[in-house]
N, C-alpha and C positions, 0 to 999 in steps of 0.2 A: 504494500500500500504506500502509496506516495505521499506526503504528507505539506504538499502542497496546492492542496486543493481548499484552503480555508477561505468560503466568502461569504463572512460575518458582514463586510462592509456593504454588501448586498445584498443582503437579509431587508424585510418588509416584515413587520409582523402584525397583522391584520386582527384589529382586535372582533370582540363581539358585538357588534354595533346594534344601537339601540336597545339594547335588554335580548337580543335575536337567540332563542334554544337551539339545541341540535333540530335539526328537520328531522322530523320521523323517514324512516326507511320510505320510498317509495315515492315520498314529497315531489309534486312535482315544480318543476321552475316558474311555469306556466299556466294560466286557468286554460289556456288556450291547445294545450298538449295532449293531443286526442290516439287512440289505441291505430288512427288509421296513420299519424303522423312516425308510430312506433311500428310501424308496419316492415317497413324497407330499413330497420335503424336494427343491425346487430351489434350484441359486443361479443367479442374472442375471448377466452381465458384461456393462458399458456402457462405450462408447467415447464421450464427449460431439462432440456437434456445434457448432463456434465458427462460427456465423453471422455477424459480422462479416467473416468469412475468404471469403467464398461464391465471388468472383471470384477469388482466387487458387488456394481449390482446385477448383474447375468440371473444370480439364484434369485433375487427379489421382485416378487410381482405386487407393485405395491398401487394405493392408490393413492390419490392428493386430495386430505380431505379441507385443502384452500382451497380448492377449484370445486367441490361439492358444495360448502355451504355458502361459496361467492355464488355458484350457479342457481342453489337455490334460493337466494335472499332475491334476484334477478327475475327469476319466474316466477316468485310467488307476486313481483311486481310489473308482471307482463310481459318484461322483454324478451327476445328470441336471442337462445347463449351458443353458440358453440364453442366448444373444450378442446383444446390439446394438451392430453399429456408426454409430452416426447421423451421422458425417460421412461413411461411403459411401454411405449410404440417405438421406442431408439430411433426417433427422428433426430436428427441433427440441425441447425441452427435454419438452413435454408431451405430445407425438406418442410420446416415449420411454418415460414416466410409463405413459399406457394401456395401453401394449405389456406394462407388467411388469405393472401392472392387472389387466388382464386371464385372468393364470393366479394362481389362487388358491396353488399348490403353492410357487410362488415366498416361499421366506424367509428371503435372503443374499443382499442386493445388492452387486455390487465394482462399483465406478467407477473406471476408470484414468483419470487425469488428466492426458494425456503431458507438455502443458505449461501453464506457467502461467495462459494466456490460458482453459484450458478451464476453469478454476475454475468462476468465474460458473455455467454451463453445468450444472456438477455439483452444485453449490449447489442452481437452480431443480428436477434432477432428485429429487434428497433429499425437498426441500420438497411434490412433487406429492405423491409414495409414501407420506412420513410424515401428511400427512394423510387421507387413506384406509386405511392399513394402518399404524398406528402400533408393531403388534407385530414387522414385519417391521428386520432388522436390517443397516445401509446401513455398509457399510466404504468406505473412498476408498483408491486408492494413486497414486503415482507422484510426481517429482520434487519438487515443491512441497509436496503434502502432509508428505514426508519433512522436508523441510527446517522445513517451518512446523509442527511438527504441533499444537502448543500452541494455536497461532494460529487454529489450521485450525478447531479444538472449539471456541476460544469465539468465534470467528465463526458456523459456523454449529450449533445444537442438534442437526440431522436426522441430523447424522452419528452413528455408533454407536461406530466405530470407525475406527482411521485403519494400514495397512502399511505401515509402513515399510523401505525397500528392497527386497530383489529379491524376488517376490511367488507362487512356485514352490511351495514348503513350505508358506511362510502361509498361502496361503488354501487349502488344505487342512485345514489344521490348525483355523483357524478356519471352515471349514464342519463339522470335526464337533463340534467343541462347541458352536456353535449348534446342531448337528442334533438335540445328546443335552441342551440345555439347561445345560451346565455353566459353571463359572468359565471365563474368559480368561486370569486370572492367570499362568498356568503358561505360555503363547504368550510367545517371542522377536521383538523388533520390532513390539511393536504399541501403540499409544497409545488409550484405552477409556475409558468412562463406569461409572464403578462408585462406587452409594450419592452421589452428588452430589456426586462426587471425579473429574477427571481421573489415568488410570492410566497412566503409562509403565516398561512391561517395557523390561530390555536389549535392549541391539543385537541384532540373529542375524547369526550370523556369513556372510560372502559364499560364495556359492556357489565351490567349489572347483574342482570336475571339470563341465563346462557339457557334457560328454559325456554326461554321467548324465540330463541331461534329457530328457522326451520332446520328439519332433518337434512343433512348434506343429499346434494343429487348423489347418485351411487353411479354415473355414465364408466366411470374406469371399475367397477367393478363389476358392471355386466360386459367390457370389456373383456377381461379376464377370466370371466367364467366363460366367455363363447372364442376365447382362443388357444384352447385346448391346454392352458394351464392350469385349469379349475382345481386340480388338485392340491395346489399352492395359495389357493385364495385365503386370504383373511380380509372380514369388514372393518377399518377403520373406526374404531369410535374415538372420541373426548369426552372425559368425563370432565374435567377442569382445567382453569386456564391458569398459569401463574406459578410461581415458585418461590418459597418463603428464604430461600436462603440464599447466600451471597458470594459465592464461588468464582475467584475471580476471572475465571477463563470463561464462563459464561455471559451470553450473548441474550438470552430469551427474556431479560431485564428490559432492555430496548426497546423490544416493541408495545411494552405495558406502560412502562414508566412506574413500576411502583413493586414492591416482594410482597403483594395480597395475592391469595388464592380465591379464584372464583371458582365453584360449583354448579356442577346439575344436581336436580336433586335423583335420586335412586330409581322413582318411578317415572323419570324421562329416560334415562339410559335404558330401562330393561323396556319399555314401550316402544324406543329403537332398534334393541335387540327383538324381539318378536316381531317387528315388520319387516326386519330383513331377513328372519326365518318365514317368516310366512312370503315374503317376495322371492326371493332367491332358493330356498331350502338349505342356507348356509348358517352354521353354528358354531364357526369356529372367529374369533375376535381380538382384535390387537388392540388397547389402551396406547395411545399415541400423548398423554398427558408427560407431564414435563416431572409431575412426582405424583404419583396415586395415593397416598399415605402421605398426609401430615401428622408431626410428631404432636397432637395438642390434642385436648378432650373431642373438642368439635370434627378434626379429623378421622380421627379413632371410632367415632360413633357413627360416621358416617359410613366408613366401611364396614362395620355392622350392621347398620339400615340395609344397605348395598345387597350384601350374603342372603341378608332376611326376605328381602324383596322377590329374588332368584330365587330361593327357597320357596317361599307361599306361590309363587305363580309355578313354579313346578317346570322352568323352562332349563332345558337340555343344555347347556353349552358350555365350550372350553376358551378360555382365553389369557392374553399376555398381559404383564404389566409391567412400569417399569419404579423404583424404588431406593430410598437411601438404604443406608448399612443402619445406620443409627433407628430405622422406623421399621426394621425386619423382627420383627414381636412372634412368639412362639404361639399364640392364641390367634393370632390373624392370619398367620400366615396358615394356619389349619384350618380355618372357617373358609378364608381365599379356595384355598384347593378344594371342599367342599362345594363350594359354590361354582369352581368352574376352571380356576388357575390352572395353569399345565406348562407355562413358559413364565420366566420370570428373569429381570433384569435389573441389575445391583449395581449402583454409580458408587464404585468402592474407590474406582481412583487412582491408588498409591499405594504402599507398603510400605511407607518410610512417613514418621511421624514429619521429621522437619518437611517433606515434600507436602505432605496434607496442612501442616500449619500456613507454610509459606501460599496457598494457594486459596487458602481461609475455605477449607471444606466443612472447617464443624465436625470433625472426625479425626477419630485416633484409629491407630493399626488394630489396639483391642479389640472396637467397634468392628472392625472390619471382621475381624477374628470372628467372634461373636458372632456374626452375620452368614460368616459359612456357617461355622456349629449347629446352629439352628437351625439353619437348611437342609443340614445330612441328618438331623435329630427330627424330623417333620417327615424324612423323606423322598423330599423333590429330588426326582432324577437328576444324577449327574447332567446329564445331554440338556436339560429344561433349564438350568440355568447358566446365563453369561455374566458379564462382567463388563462396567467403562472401566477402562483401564488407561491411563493418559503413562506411557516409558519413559520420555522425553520433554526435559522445558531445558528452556534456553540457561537459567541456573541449576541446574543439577551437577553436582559432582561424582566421579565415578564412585566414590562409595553411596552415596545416594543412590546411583542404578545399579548398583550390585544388588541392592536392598530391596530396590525395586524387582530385579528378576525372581531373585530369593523367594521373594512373597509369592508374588502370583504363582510362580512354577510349586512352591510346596504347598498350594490351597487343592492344587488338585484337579482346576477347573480353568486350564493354562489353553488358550488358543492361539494361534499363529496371529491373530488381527492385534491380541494386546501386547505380544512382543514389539511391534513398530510401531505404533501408536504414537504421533507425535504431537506435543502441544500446538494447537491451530492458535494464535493470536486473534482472536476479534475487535472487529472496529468497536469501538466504544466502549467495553470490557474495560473491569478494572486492569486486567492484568496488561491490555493496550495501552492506559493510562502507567503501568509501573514501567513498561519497555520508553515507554518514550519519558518520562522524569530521568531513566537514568541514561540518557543522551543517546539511544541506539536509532540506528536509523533504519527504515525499509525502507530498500533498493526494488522492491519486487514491482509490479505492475500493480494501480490501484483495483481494489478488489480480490487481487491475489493473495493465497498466504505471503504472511512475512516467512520469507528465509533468515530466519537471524540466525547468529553469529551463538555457538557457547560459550559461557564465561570458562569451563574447564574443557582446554582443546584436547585433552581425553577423550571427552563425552562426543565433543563434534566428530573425533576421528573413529569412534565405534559408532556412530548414528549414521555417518556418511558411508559407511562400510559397508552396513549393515542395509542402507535402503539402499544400496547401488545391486548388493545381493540382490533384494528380492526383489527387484525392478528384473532384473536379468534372467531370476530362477521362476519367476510370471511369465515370462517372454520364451522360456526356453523348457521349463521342464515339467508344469502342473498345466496344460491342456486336456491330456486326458485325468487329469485329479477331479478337474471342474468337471468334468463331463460325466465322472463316474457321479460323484455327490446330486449332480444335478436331477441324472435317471436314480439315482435312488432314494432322492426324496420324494419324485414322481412315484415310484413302485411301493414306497410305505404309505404315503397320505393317500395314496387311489383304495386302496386295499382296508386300511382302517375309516375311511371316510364317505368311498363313492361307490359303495358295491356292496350284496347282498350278505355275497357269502366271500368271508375277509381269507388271508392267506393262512394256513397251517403254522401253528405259534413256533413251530419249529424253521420252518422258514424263514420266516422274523425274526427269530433268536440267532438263525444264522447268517443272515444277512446285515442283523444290526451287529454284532462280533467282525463281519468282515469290514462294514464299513468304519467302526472304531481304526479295526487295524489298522487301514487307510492312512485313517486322521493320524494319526500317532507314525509312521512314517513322515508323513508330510510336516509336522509338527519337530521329527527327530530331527531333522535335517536343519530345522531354524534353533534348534538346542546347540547344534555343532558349532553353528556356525559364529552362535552368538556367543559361548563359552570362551571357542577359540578367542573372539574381537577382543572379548572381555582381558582375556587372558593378557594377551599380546598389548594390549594399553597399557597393562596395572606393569608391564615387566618391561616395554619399549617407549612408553609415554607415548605413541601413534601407531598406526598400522601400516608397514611397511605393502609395497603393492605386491612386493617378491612373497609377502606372509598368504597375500590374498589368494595369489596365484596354486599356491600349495594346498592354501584350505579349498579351493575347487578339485582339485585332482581328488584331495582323501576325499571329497564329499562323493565322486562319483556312484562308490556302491550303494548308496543310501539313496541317490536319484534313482538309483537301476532298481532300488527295491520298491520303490515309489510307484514309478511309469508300470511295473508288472502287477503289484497288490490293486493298482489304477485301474489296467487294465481289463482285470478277472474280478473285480469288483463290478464295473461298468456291465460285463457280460453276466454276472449273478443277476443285478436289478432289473435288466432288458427282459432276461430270459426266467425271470422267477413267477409268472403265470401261468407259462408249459411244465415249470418243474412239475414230477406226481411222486406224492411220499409215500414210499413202498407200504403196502400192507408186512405181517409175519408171513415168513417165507422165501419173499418173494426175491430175486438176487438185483445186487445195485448193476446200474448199468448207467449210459450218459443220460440227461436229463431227468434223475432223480434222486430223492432223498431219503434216508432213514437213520437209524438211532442203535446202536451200539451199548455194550458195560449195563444192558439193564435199563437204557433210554437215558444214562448218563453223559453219554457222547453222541453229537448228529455228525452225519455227513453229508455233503453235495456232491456231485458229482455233473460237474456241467459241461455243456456241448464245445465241440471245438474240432476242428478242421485239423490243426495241427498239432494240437496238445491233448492230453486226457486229463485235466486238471479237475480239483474242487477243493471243498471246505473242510474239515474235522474240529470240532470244537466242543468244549464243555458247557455244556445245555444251563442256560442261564447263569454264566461265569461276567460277573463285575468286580470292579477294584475303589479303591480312595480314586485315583484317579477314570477323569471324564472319560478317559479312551482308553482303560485297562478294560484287557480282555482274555482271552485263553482260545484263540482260533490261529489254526496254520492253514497255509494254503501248501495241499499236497500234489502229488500224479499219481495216478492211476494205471498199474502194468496189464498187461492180460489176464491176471487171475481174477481180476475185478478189486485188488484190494490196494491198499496205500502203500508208497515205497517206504515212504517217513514214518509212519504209523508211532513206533517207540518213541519219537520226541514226546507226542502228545503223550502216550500212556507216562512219560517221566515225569510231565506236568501235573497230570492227575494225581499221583500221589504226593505231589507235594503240592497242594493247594493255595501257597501263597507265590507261586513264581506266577508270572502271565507268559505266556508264547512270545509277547512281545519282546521279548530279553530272551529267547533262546535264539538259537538258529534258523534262518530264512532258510526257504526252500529256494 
């Protein structure tokens, strides 16, 4: 971010003139503004698509529920909306452009811009539209914009106007006085271009009652159920808006103005949820709230209402949420899962007390501690629950990210995303306000992360190391990783969610063992790598390129065991609705399964052109860790039986080793 885009000296700030309230939603400019005037007058809503992102969001089909309840605050007030979401469609900036192009009636483009990174994104869209239809009028909203909005206008010209905060009323308001051609002046929260003057109107005030709003359109969610990813679908809900606490890498400050939490109440949310089971026939639900659980009485009893509600109405469903460490309660979190919980998400953070102080989390490592404990005393699957996990700030010292891997890796619940995980600096963010007090500058493109600089060139020389890796090992060695994970979260949600009769639990049990395995290769390989960096700083003070070069060659076998557990993982999930599990009797042959030691051990045995490959495993084998398991992957000779076979029976009698520590095949 550039940090010369400051234009205080051109700021206007447009009071509330004459006693003037907010306009109700819908208001219109004009007495004169007739349903036949709104006839030929569309607006557009754009979700930007962040193409750098493409491999992380591949597995996610998600929806935007900014572009739901802007669509429907729009229809319930007549106008005619169409939607792009181009990170569910992976349109790209210009793919987007044509789309609005292409209908003349279009003239009120909104951009939400959920995060930072989409900027760019929304920039290139502006820039397509405004040269072809220069009369058409491009508003931006969402976090960043709010925060920056100065910034925002004289970065880029294409923009019209900029909404600031929550975007229900606004652009209502602001579709009809473009519709009727009037002033903006008199709109709440909006920053505009008028006479070759930047305009900034007052605040509007926060939404009060979230009751009052309509239900979001759902167009990206019948999206995704009719383009054959249905099995991945989750419905978006918000239960509340807001976040009481003060974390200074947080950014979701900015567009409220204020650390209150706003609520629905219980019998909106599940009123929600039943229309989208009675519309869709879908049950399954993701909480997209910023904290689900406030630590106060009023919180607490609210998630109790919550369970109660779900309970007396008798409605079916499973859903995610997300949560501090400090608000993971051993009575809630059992009522939750009662009620529906099945995925669950812990803003734990750090492992290192000074890293949680310096960053004002409100939390200790204890806390953190504490917060697993609870979860495997409740519990909640290993696989159900994740972790934010932020590795990297611009002050860390390497014993700080010692402490840092220490943790995570000995919780148990270690994924490859929170090993790299690097502090994003946001506009407006305290911790934006501490980088620039202590004189550092971004150099980067405005809108872009800052690239800073670390205070301990330790930390920069394992950071830089360590993301040039997995820039390279994304680029070069998990294609077929992504593709196996992909078909096999297709073959389990189809199975458990969209069909009559579900897969044979042994199936399941072999299929979720093989895909652990998986993880836990792919997983091994960022343990090496990071060990080694780690190493090589605390003994070289940097990483020499000659160290890098070495650590790629030893890394090889551990790619080669990757791309083949990838590969024969990929072909289980494809091919696990032909599998048939043997009856007694009957002999394995390719393309089935059965159970062995008394039904103590399954087998697979799956199809293959070149290979006789499949699975042996101990029939419902878990560990402390997410991806411990007790599965090999064997061959199959002509007698019909396993060449390997004795690894596994060594395993079985000692019940605390996993396959994953013995010998690949």
């Amino acid at each position: 971010m550039n940090n010369n885009h400051d234009n205080k000296s051109r700021l206007r700030e447009l009071p509330i003139l004459n006693g003037a309230r907010q306009s109700s939603a819908g208001a219109s400019p004009t007495e004169g503004q007739t349903a036949k005037q709104l006839k030929n007058f569309k607006v557009a809503l754009v979700h930007p698509y962040l193409k750098e992102a493409k491999t992380k969001n591949r597995l996610k089909f998600r929806e935007s529920l900014a572009l739901g309840y802007l669509t429907a605050a729009l229809e319930a007030n007549d106008f005619n909306v169409v939607t792009v979401n181009a990170e569910l469609r992976s349109l790209d900036s210009e793919e987007v452009a044509q789309i609005l192009l292409s209908d003349p009636d279009i003239r009120l483009v909104g951009i939400s811009a959920k995060s930072q990174r989409t900027y760019s994104a929304a920039k290139q869209i502006a820039a397509f539209v405004k040269r072809e239809r220069p009369e058409a009028h491009i508003t931006i909203g969402g976090v960043f914009p709010t925060a920056a909005d100065m910034q925002v206008m004289d970065d880029c010209p294409h923009f019209d106007s900029i909404v600031r905060g929550e975007g229900e009323a606004a652009i209502v308001e602001l579709a009809s006085h473009v519709a009727a051609g009037a002033d903006l002046d008199d709109l709440l929260g909006l920053t505009f271009r008028k006479d070759n003057q930047v305009v900034r109107t007052a605040n509007r005030p926060r939404i009060a009652d979230l009751d009052s709003l309509q239900f979001p359109a759902r167009r990206d969610l019948e999206f995704i159920l009719n383009s054959g990813t249905e099995a991945l679908a989750s419905a978006y809900l918000v239960a509340s808006r807001g976040c009481y606490a003060a974390c200074t890498f947080c950014s979701i400050h900015q567009i409220y103005g204020d650390h209150l939490v706003k609520r629905r109440s219980p019998e909106s949310i599940v009123d929600e949820m039943e229309h989208i089971i009675e519309r869709f026939g879908l049950r399954r639900f993701s909480f997209v709230d910023d904290l689900f659980i406030t630590p106060s009485p009023n919180g607490i009893r609210w998630v109790e209402d919550f369970c109660k509600v779900i309970e007396k109405r008798g409605v079916d469903v499973s859903f995610y949420a997300e949560m501090r460490a400090d608000t993971v309660d051993p009575k809630l979190i059992r009522e939750l899962r009662k009620a529906g919980l099945h995925r669950i998400f812990i803003g734990m953070e750090a492992g290192s007390d000074s890293v949680l102080k310096r960053w004002d989390k409100g939390t200790t490592v204890a806390e953190n501690d504490r917060a697993v404990g609870i979860l495997r005393e409740t519990g909640m699957p290993s696989h159900a629950i994740n972790f934010g996990y932020i590795m990297f700030d611009p002050e860390m010292t390497l014993d700080e990210l010692k402490q840092q891997y220490r943790w995570v890796r000995n919780t148990g619940y270690c994924t490859v995303q929170h090993l790299q995980n690097k502090m994003n600096i946001y506009w407006g963010t305290p911790h934006h306000a501490r980088m620039l007090a202590q004189g550092r500058t971004d150099t980067s493109l405005f809108g872009e992360r800052w690239n800073y600089e670390f205070d301990d060139p330790r930390v920069g020389a394992v950071e830089g190391a360590f993301r040039r890796f997995h820039l390279r090992f994304q680029d070069e060695c998990v294609e077929e990783y992504v593709q196996a994970n992909e078909t096999f979260r297709l073959a389990i949600k189809v199975h458990h969610d969209f069909t009559d009769k579900e897969l044979s639990p042994l199936l399941i049990d072999l299929l979720s063992q093989a895909q652990r395995r998986t993880d836990q290769a792919n997983r091994d390989a960022y343990y090496f790598v990071l060990d080694t960096l780690l190493s090589c700083a605390e003994q070289h003070g940097s990483v020499p390129p000659e160290i890098v070069e070495r650590m790629w060659n030893d890394l090889a076998p551990l790619v080669q065991q990757l791309d083949r557990d990838s590969r024969y993982l990929h072909a289980f999930a494809r091919e696990i609705s032909q599998i048939r599990v043997l009856g007694e009797g009957e002999s394995p042959a390719p393309g089935t399964a059965w159970t062995e030691e008394n039904g103590r051990i399954g087998c697979v045995w799956l199809k293959s052109d070149d290979e006789d490959l499949g699975y042996r495993a101990i029939i419902g084998a878990t560990g402390y860790d997410r991806y411990d398991h007790k599965c090999e992957l064997v061959t199959f000779d002509s007698s019909k039986q396993p060449i390997n076979a004795p690894t596994l029976r060594e395993v079985f009698e000692n019940n605390h080793a996993t396959l994953s520590r013995c010998t690949y095949l």
